[in-house]
C-alpha positions in Angstrom: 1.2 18.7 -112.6 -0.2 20.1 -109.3 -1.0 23.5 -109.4 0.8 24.8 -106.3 0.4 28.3 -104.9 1.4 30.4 -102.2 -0.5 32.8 -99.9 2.2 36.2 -100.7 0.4 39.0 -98.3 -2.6 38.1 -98.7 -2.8 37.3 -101.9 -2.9 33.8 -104.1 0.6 33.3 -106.0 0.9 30.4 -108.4 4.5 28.8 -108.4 4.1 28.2 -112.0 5.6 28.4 -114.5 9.3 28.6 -111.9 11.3 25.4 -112.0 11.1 23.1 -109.4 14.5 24.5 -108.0 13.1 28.2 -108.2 14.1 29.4 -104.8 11.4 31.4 -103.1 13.2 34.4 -102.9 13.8 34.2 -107.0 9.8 33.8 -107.6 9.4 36.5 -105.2 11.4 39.0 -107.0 10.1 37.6 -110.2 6.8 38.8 -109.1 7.4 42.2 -108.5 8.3 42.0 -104.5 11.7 43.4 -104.9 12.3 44.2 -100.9 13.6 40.9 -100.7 17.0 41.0 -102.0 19.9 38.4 -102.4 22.8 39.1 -100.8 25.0 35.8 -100.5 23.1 33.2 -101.9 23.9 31.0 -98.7 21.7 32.1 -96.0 24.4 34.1 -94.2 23.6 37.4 -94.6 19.5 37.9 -94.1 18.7 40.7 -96.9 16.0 37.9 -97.9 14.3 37.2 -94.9 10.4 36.7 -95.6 8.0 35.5 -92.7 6.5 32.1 -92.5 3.1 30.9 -90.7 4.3 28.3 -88.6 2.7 26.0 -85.8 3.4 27.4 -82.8 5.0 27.1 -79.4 2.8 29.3 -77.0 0.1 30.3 -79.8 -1.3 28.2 -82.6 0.5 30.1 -84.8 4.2 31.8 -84.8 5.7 34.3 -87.4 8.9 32.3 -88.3 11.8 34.7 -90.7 13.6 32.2 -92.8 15.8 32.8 -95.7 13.2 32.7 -98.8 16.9 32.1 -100.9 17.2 29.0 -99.7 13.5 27.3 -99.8 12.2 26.2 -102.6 9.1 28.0 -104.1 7.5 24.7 -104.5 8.3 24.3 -100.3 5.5 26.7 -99.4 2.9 25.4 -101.8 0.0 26.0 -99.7 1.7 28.2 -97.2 1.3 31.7 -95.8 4.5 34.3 -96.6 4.7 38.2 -95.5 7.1 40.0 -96.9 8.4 43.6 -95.9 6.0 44.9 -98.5 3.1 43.3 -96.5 4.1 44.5 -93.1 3.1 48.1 -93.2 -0.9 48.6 -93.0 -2.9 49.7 -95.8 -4.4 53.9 -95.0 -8.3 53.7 -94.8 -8.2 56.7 -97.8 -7.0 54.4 -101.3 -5.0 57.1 -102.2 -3.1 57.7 -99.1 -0.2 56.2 -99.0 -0.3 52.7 -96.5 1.1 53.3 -92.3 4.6 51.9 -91.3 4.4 49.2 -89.6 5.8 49.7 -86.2 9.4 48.2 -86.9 10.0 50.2 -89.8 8.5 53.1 -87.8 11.8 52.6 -85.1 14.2 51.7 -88.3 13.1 55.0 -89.9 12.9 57.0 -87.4 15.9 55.9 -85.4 18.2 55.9 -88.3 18.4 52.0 -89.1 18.6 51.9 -93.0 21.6 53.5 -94.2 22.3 52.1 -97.7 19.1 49.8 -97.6 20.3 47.0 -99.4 19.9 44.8 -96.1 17.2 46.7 -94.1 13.9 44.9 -95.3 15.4 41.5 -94.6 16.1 43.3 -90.4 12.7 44.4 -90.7 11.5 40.8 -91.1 13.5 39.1 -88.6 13.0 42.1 -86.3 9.3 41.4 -87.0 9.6 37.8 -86.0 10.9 38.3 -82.3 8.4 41.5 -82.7 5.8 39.0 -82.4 7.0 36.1 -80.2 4.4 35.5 -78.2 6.7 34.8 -74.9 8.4 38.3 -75.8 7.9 40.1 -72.3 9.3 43.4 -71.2 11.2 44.5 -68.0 8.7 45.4 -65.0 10.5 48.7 -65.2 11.4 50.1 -68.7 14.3 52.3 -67.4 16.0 49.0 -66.4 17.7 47.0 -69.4 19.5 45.3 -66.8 23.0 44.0 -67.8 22.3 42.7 -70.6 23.5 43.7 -73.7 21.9 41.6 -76.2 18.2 41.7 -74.7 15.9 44.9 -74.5 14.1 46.3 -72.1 11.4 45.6 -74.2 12.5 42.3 -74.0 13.7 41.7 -77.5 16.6 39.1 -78.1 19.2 40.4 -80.6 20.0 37.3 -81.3 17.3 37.0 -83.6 19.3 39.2 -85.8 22.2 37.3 -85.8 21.9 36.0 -89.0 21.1 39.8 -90.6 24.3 41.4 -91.7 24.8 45.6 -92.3 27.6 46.2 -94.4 27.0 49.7 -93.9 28.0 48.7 -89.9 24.4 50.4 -89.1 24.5 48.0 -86.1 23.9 50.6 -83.2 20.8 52.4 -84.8 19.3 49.2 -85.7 19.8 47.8 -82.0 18.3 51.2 -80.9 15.4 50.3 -83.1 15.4 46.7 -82.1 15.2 47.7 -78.2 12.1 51.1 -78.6 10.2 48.4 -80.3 6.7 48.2 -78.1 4.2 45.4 -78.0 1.8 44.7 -80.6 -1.6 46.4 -80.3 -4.5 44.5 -79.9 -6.2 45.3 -83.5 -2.6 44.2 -85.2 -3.7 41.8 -88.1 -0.7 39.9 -88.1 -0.4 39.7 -84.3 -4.1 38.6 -83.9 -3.2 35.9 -86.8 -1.2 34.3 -84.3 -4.4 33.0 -82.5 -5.2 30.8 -85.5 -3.8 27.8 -87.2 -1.2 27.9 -89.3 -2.1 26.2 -93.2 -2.0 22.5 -93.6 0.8 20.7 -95.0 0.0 19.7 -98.2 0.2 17.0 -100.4 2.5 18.5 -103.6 3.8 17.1 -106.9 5.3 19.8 -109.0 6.8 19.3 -112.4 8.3 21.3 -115.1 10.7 20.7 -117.8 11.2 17.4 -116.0 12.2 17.9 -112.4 9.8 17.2 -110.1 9.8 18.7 -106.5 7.5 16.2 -104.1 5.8 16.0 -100.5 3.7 13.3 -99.8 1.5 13.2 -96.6 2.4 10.5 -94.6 6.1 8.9 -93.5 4.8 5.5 -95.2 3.8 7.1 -99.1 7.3 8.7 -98.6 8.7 5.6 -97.4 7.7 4.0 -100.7 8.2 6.5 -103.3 11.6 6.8 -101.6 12.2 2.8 -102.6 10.9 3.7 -106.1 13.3 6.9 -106.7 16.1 5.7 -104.7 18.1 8.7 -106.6 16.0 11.5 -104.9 17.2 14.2 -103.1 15.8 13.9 -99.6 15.5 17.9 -98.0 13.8 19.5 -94.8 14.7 22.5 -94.1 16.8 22.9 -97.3 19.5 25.0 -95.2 22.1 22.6 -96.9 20.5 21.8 -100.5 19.5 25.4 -101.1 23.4 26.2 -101.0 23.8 23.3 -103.3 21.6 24.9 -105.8 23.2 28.7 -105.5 26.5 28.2 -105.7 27.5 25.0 -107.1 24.2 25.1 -109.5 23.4 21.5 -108.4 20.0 20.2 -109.5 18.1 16.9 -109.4 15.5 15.3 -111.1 13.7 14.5 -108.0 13.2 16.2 -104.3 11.4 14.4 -101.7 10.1 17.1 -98.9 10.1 15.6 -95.2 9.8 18.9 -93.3 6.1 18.8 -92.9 5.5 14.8 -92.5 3.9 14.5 -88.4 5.8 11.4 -87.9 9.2 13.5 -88.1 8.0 16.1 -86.0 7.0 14.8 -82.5 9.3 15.4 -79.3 8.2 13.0 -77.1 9.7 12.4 -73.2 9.3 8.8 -72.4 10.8 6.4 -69.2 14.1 6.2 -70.2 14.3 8.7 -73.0 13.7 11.6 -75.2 12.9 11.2 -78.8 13.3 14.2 -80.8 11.3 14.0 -84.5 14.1 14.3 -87.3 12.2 17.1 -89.2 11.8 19.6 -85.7 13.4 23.1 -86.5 16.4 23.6 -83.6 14.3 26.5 -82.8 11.6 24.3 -82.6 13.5 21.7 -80.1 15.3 24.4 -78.3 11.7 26.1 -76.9 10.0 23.0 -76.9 12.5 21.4 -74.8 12.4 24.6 -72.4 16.1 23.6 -71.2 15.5 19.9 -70.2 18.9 19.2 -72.0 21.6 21.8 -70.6 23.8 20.2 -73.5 21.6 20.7 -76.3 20.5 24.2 -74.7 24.1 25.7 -74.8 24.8 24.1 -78.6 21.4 25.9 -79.9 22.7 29.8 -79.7 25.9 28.6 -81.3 24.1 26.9 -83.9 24.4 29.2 -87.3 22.1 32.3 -86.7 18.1 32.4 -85.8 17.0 32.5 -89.4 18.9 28.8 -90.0 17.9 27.3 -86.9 14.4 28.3 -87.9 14.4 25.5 -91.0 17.4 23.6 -90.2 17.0 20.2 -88.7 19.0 17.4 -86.7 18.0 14.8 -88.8 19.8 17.1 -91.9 22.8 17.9 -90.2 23.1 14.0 -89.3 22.1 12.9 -93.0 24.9 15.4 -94.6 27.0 13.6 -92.5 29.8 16.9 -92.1 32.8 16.2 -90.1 32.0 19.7 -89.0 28.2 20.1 -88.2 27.7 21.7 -84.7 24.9 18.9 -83.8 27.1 15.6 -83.8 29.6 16.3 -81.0 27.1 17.0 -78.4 24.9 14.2 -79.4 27.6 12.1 -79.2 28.5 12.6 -75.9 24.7 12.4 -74.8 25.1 8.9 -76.0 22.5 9.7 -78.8 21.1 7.0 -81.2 19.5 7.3 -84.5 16.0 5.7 -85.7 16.3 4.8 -89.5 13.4 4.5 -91.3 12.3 2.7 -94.2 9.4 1.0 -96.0 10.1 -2.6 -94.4 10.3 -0.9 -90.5 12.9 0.8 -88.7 16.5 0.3 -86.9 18.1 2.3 -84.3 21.6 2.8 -84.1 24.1 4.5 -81.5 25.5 7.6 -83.4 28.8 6.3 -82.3 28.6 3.9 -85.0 26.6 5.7 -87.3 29.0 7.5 -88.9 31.7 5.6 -91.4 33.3 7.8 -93.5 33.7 11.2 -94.5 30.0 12.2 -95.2 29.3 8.3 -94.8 27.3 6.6 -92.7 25.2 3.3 -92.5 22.1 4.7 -94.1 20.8 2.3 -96.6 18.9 3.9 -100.1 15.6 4.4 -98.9 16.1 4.8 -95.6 15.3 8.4 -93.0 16.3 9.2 -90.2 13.0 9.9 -88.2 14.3 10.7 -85.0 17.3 10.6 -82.8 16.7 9.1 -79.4 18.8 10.4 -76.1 18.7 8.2 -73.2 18.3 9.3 -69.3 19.3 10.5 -67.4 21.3 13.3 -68.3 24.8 13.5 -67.1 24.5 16.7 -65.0 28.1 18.0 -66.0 27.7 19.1 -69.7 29.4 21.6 -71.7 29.8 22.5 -75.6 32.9 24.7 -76.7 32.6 26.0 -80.1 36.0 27.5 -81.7 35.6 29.8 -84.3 36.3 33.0 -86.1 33.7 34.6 -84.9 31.0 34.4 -81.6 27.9 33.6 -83.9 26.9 32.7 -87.0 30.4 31.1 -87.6 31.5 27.2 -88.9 33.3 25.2 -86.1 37.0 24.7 -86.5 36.5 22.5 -84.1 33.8 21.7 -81.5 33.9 19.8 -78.3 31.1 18.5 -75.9 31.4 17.5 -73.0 29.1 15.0 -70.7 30.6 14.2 -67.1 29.3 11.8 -64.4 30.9 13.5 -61.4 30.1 11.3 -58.0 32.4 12.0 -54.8 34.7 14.0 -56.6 35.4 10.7 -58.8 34.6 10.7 -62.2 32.6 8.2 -62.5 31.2 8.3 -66.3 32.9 10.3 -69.1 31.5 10.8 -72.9 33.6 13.2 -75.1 32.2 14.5 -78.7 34.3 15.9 -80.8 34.1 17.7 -84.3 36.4 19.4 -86.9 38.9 16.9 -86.2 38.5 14.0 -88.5 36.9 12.7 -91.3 33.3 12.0 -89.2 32.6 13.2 -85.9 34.1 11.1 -83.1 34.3 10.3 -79.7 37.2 10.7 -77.6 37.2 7.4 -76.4 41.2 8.0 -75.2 40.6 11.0 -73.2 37.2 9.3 -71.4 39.4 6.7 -70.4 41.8 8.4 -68.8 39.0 10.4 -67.3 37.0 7.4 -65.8 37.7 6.3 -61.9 40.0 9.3 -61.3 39.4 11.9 -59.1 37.9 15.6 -60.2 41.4 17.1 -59.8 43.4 19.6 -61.8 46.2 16.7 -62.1 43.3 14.6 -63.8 41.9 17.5 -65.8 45.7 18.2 -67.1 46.9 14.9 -67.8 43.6 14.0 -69.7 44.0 17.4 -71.7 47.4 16.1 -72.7 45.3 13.1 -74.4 43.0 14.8 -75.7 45.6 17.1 -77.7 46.2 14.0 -79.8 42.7 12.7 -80.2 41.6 12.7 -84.0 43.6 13.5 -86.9 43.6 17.4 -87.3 44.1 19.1 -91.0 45.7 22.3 -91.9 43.2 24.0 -93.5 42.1 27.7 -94.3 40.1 27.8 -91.0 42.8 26.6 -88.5 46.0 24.6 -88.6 45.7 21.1 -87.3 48.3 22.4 -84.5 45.8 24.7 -83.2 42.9 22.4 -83.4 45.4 20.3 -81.2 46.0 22.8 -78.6 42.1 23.7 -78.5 41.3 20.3 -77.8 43.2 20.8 -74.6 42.2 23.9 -73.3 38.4 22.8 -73.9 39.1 20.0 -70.9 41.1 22.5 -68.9 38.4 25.7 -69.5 35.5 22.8 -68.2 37.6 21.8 -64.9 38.2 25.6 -64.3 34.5 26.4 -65.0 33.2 23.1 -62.6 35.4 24.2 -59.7 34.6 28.4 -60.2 30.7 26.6 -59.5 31.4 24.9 -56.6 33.5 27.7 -55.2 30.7 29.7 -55.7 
């Protein structure tokens, strides 16, 4: 058994003796760090948000807030976590009592904890955008613009999205959110940023015979994956750490793939862009800087911050949900899919990926290591996410859209669609009746009529399949009204 151990604010914790499915927030509490708390056990409510060392985009580090109920102890073997116990600054005097750390200072101060239940896990996400390294504030500090949802400070609310107050605290904790200044230049944490994150490490843990595994390279995983054909493959464990909470589900094996390079490159190429399987979406989203329009209007509807900081494409491919956000809109970039597996690798268009209801042509053994989007880009895109709520919300159905427009003739039309079948689909109907027509709103009508019958909608406790019907069709109509308001304009 490898001995594996987390860096907890400062300080050397051994995992042992947790199981191998002791979730991170569980070990934590276990330990004595009670701040983080457990709210709903599915990562949808933020009350045990903990900070992660993470490579980063602008610095070599970035503080990441993830849901420590959801990640595995054994995941951060080797890793650095602060918790909102290790925020606020020891006092030089050992019997003074330790300084605030400035978030808590504006939560305090402003009002932002009312019951407290959910108010470390704020502080830790707030402390994330705190200290995002591209976080800039307004020339002038009167003006916050028109913007509701950014600061003048220039903090994004959104990276609270996936924090909920049940106390409906939400005003003093924006207030707090948007008086937040800029690190100063001796903040430990801040000045941690310049140096590289922890290593990856090699990890075997095992008690009471469950064993929780990373190995080091795609090939070692490659093969132990042939040997333990029955493991449970996870990488940002956004899906499997549900799995465990609710439904109790445990397995004998897990197979890490979050940390292996090979799954983690974004690469622009010729004719392409290859995105690594086992990137965060917050990852891709800054990496790719807006280089896919598509891909950059899915990512805010995606979940909340804290799951697109661990969840992956590659996992919301392999789960193979009728109603995961990323499928539509990389089907209608055309996407493919590079499997992986210890005798070499296939790709295959996500059109024909996909075979059944959480099916798909992955053999045993195999990964998906990246997914592969050709160029160029069609340069009329759009995603429209129905759903109960703006953010943080499951699709009752999702659309993409990815027009060739050439003369005011469409020239090229690939429709995703999710929430609307067994797999995700493309709307191969509707694309037809799109293709070699003119741009008109006769065209954008009559293919909204097809696309009311694409799929095979369900009545279900998120939408009737009539709705999902009538949805469809308004998706096509709101993307000719919003094409035309652009050239209008």
């Amino acid at each position: 058994m490898t001995a594996a151990r987390i860096t907890v604010n400062g300080q050397d914790m051994p995992v042992a003796p947790a199981a191998p499915h002791t979730t991170l927030l569980d070990l934590l509490r276990e330990r004595g760090l009670t701040g983080t708390k457990e709210g709903c056990a599915e990562g949808e409510c933020g009350a045990c948000a903990v900070l992660v060392a993470r490579p980063g985009t602008h610095e070599a580090t970035d503080w990441v807030a993830v849901n420590a109920c959801l990640l595995p102890a054994a995941s951060l073997d080797g890793q650095e976590v602060v918790t909102s116990e290790g925020l606020a600054r020891p006092a030089g005097d050992a019997h003074a009592p330790a300084a605030l750390h400035p978030v808590q200072e504006e939560m305090a101060v402003r009002g932002g904890s009312q019951c407290g239940y959910c108010t470390p896990g704020f502080v830790c996400s707030m402390a994330a955008e705190y200290y995002r390294p591209d976080r800039r504030p307004h020339a002038d500090p009167t003006d916050a613009g028109t913007d509701p949802e950014h600061g003048p400070n220039g903090f994004d609310l959104h990276a609270l999205s996936g924090n909920l107050c049940r106390c409906t605290g939400y005003r003093p904790i924006r207030d707090a959110a948007f008086a937040v200044g800029m690190p100063a230049e001796d903040d430990p944490l801040a000045r941690r940023r310049e140096q590289a994150p922890p290593e990856a490490v090699a990890t075997a843990y095992t008690r009471d015979g469950s064993t929780y595994l990373r190995k080091s390279t795609l090939d070692e995983t490659l093969r132990l994956l042939r040997e333990r054909p029955d493991a449970v493959v996870v990488a940002g464990s956004t899906d499997w750490g549900v799995e465990v909470n609710i439904r109790s589900r445990r397995a004998d094996c897990v197979v890490a793939v979050d940390r292996l390079p090979e799954l983690r490159e974004l690469r622009f190429a010729s004719g392409h862009i290859e995105i690594g399987a086992a990137l965060t979406l917050t990852e891709i989203e800054r990496r790719l800087d807006g280089a896919v329009p598509l891909l950059a209007e899915l990512f805010p509807q995606f979940a909340s911050r804290l799951i697109r900081n661990g969840a992956t494409l590659g996992g919301n491919l392999g789960t193979g949900s009728p109603i995961g956000d990323s499928p539509p809109a990389l089907l209608a970039l055309e996407a493919s899919v590079l499997l992986a597996d210890a005798d070499g690798e296939r790709e295959v268009p996500l059109a024909e990926y996909f075979t059944g209801y959480r099916q798909s042509v992955r053999r045993p053994g195999e990964l998906i290591r990246a997914v592969r989007v050709p160029l160029p880009l069609s340069p009329v895109t759009a995603f429209h996410k129905i759903a109960k709520r703006r953010f943080d919300d499951i699709s009752s159905v999702a659309v993409a859209f990815a027009l060739d427009i050439e003369d005011g003739t469409v020239r090229k039309a690939r429709i995703g669609l999710g929430g609307v079948a067994a797999t995700p689909i493309r709307a191969l109907a509707t694309e037809a009746a799109l293709e070699g027509r003119p741009w008109t709103a006769e065209t954008a009508e009559a293919a909204a009529g097809v696309l009311r019958t694409e799929g095979t909608p369900l009545d279900d406790h998120r939408a009737s399949a009539a709705y999902r019907a009538e949805m469809l069709g308004q998706s096509l109509r709101k993307l000719y009204a919003r094409t035309t308001e652009a050239v209008s304009s």
